[in-house]
DRENLONU-272462 format. One record per residue (C-alpha): y negated, x, z. Coordinates in steps of 0.2 Angstrom, whole numbers, padded with zeros to 4 digits, always signed. Example, Ala and Ser with C-alpha at 12.3 -4.5 7.8 and 13.67 -1.06 7.14 Angstrom:
! residues 2
+0022+0062+0039 +0005+0068+0036 
//
This chain:
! residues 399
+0642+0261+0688 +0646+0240+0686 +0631+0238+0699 +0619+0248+0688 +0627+0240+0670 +0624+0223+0677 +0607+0229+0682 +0601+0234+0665 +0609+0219+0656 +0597+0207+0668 +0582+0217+0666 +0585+0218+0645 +0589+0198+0646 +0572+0196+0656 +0562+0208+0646 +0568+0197+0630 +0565+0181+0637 +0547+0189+0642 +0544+0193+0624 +0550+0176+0618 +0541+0169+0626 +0522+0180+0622 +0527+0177+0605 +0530+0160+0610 +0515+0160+0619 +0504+0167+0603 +0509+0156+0591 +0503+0141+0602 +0485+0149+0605 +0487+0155+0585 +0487+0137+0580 +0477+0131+0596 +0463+0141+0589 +0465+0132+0571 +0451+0120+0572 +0442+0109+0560 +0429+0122+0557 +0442+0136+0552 +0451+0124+0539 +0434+0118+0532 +0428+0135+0528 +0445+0141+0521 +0447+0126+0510 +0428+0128+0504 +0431+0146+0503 +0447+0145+0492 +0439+0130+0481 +0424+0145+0476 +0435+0162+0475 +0448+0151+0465 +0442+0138+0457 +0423+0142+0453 +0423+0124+0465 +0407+0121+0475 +0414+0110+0489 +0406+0099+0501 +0416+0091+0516 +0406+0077+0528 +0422+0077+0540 +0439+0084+0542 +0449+0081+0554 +0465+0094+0558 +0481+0091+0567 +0487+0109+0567 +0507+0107+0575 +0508+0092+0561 +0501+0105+0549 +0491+0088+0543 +0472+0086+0541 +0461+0072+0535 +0443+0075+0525 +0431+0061+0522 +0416+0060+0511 +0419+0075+0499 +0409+0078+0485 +0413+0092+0471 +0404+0100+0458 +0411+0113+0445 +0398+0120+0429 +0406+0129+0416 +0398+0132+0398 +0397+0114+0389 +0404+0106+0404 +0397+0098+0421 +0410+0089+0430 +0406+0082+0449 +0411+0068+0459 +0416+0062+0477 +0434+0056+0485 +0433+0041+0498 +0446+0051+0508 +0458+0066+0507 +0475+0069+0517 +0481+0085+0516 +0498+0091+0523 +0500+0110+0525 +0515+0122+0528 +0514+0127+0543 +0521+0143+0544 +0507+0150+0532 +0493+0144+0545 +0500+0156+0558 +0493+0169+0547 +0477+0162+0541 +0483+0154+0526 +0483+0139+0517 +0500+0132+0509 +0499+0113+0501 +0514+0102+0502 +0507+0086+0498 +0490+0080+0493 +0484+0063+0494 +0466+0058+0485 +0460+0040+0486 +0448+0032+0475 +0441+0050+0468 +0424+0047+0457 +0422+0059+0443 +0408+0061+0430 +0411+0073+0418 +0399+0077+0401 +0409+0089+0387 +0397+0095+0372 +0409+0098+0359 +0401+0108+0343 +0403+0104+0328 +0422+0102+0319 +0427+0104+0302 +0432+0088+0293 +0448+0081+0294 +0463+0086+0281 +0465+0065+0274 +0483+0063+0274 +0501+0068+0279 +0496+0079+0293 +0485+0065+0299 +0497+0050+0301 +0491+0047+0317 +0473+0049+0313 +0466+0030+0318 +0479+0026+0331 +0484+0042+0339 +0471+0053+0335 +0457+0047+0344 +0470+0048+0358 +0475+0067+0352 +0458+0070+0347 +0448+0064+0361 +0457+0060+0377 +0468+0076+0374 +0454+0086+0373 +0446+0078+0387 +0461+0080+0398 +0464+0098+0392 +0445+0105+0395 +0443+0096+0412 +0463+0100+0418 +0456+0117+0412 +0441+0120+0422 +0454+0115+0439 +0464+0128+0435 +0465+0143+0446 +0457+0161+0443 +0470+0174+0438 +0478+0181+0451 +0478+0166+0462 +0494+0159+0467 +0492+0140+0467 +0507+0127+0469 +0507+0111+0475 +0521+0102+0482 +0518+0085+0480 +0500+0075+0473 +0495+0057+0471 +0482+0051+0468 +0475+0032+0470 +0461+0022+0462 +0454+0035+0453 +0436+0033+0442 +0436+0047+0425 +0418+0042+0416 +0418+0053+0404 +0403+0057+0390 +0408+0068+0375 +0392+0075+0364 +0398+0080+0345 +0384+0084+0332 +0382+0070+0318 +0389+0057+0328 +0387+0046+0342 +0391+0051+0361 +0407+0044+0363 +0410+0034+0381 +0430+0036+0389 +0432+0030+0406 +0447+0029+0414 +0448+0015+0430 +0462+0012+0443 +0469+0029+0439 +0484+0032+0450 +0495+0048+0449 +0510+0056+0456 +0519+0070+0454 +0527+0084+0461 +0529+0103+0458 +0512+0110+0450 +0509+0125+0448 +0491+0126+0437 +0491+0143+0441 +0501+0146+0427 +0495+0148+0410 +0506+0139+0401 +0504+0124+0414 +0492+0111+0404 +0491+0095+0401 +0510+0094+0398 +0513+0101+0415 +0503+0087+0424 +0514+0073+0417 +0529+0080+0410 +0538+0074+0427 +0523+0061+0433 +0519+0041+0433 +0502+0038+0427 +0494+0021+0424 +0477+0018+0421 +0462+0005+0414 +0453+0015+0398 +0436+0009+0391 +0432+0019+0373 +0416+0013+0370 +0415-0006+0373 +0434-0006+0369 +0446-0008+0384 +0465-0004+0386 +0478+0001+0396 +0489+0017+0399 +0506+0018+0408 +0514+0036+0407 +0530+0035+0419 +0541+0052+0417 +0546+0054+0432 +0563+0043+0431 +0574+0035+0418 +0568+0025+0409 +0552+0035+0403 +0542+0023+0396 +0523+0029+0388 +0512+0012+0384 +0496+0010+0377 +0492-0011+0376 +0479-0019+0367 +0470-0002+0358 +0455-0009+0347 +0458+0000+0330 +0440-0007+0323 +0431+0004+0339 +0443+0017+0337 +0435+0020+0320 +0418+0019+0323 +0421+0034+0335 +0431+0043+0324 +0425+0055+0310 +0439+0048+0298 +0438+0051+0280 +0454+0042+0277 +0457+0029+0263 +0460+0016+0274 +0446+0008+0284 +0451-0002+0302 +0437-0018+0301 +0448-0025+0314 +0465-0026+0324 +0472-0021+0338 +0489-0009+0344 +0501-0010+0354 +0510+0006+0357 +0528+0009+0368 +0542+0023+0367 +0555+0020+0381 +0569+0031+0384 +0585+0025+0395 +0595+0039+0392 +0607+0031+0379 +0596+0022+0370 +0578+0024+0367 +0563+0013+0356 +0547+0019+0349 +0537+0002+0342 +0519+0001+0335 +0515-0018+0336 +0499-0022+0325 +0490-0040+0330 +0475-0048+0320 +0473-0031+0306 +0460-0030+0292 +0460-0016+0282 +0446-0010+0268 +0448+0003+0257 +0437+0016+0261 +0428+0020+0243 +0422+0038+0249 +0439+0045+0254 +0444+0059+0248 +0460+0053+0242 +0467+0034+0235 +0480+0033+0245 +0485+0032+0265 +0500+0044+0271 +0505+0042+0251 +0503+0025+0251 +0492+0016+0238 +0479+0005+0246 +0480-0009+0236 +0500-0011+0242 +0495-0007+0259 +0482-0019+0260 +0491-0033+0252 +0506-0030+0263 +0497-0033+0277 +0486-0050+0272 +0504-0056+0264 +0507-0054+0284 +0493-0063+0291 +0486-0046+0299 +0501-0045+0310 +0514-0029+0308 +0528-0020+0320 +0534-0005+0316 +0549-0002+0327 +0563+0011+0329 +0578+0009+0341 +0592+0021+0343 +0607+0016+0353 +0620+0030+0351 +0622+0034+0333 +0616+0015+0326 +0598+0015+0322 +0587-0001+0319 +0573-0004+0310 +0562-0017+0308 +0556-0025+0289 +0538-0021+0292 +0545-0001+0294 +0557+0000+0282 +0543-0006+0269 +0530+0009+0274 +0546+0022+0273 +0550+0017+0256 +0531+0016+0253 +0528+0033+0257 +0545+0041+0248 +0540+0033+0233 +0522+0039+0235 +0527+0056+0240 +0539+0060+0228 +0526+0053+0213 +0513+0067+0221 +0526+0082+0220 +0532+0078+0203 +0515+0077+0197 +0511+0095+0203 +0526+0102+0201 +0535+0094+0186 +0530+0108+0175 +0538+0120+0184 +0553+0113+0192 +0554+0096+0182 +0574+0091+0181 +0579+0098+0198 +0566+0089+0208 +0571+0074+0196 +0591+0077+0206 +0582+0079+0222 +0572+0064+0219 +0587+0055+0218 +0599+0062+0228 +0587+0059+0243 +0583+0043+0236 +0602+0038+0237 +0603+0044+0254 +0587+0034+0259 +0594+0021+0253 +0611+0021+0261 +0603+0024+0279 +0592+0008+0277 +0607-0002+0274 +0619+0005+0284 +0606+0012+0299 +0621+0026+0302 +0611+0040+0310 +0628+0050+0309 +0637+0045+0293 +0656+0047+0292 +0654+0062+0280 +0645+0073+0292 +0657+0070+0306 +0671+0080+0298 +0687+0074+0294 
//
């Protein structure tokens, strides 16, 4: 009976071993048989089903035990109502979960793309005109950034994102020496030009398959840098999120271009100046600043309204020439302490003043004494913060 026990344990131990070791043996000819050919079609088969991607690939070459391949000379074209984007990457390194391939399918972990070329053309129809004032603040500086280059970013992150019911996440992506040259068509005005040179990215953990995944989900957690020509004007962009301290800066932004571009109907015309703009956040303490350099301002006689973000021109300009052009508008928040500079504090009190002088012009009649006590309560108030900078004054900490 021991004889024939020991018996059946070695032929169960062998007849294991001897399946270990097919299924061994299957998933080396399973990846054996993973050739170039195999990842070239999957790769340009997946950029059509899920991406609406026509896809061109001159070489790959694919190490399949490293779950690694290399593409050279790709070249990309995606058509989409109002929108041809297409363009070529010098080289494409590709590393894939290798697990996946054992069953025919592709899984990125990380994707490295050097020196991509895009072109991409966006005719956008014709918007209505801009509201002039409070909900425009950033109308000169930051809305051609918002109104542009958002747009730009949203409608071309769009047309990469995937079809519904594809499943798409990528590790880890970077991207070096990137060209954007972008051409946007809008009726009534002239084409505007946006190119964006020396584009690096990185980031990790995208899932564009997603639809809440837009262009926040590409740099919420990314460093970006980049050149950036609007029109003949150049500057610069550095967007790093991806560790403390998250800095976003914009040097050198010509205000006189960004106008000529713009369909502003403010009261306030930039004829020249440049911006410098920089949030930074440390953790403990963070900065936004707005540094102004060379600025002439016009008053715009066919605005809609006298006044700039409640501000009359007339003071606005004056300010500004009584300061040689040169303005900084900079808030800094270390713990509860804030600080601000002279040039800031002016356009606050500027713009209470002129806010509260609209408000009781259209609403005096109705509610005349108690927006007089709200008036000055909040003028109080104002008033105490700008001298004392106490974001958390002793009365709103409790006893």
């Amino acid at each position: 009976m021991n004889r024939f026990n020991r018996l059946f344990r070695r032929r169960l131990l062998i007849g294991l071993a001897a399946l270990l070791l097919i299924g061994v043996a299957a998933l080396v000819v399973s990846l054996t048989l993973l050739n170039e050919t195999w990842l070239k079609n999957q790769l340009v088969a997946q950029a059509r089903e899920a991406f609406d991607i026509e896809l061109e690939i001159e070489s790959l070459e694919f190490h399949p035990w490293q779950g690694e391949a290399d593409l050279q000379g790709v070249a990309f074209r995606i058509e989409k109502p109002n929108q041809d984007i297409h363009g070529n990457l010098e080289s494409f390194h590709v590393e894939l979960a290798i697990w996946p391939l054992l069953f025919r399918e592709v899984d990125v972990e990380n994707l490295t793309v050097t020196e991509p070329c895009v072109t991409y053309v966006l005719d956008r129809p014709a918007e209505p005109e801009p509201r002039p004032t409070f909900d425009k603040v950033a109308e000169k500086v930051v809305a051609v950034l918002d109104n542009l280059l958002m747009r730009i970013l949203e409608t071309l992150l769009e047309a990469f994102r995937p079809k519904e019911g594809y499943e798409v996440r990528i590790a880890h992506l970077e991207v070096v020496g990137g060209i954007v040259d972008c051409t946007v068509t809008r009726p009534g005005l002239e084409p505007a030009q946006v190119l964006f040179e020396k584009v690096d990215y990185a980031a990790s953990d995208l899932r564009p398959s997603q639809k809440s995944f837009g262009v926040w989900g590409y740099v919420s957690h990314a460093d970006v840098s980049a050149d950036l020509r609007i029109g003949d004007a150049k500057t610069s962009l550095e967007h790093k999120f991806a560790a403390l301290p998250r800095v976003i800066r914009i040097a050198n932004l010509d205000l006189a271009q960004v106008d000529r571009l713009g369909s502003q109907k403010d009261a306030i015309v930039f004829k020249q100046g440049t911006l410098n703009l920089l949030y930074q956040d440390r953790g403990d303490q963070f900065e936004v600043s707005a540094e102004f350099a060379s600025l002439q301002l016009e008053e715009n006689e066919e605005a809609d309204l006298p006044d700039f973000l409640f501000i009359p021109v007339d003071h606005l300009i004056a300010y500004v020439e009584k300061n040689d052009g040169n303005l900084t508008l900079q808030f800094t928040c270390d713990r509860k302490v804030a600080r601000l500079s002279d040039d800031l504090e002016f356009g606050i009190a500027e713009l209470w003043q002129g806010m509260w002088a609209e408000i009781l012009k259209r609403f005096q009649a109705e509610a005349g004494e108690e927006l007089q006590d709200w008036k000055a309560i909040g003028t109080k108030k104002l008033r105490d913060f700008l001298r004392n900078k106490d974001l958390l004054p002793e009365e709103a900490n409790g006893p």
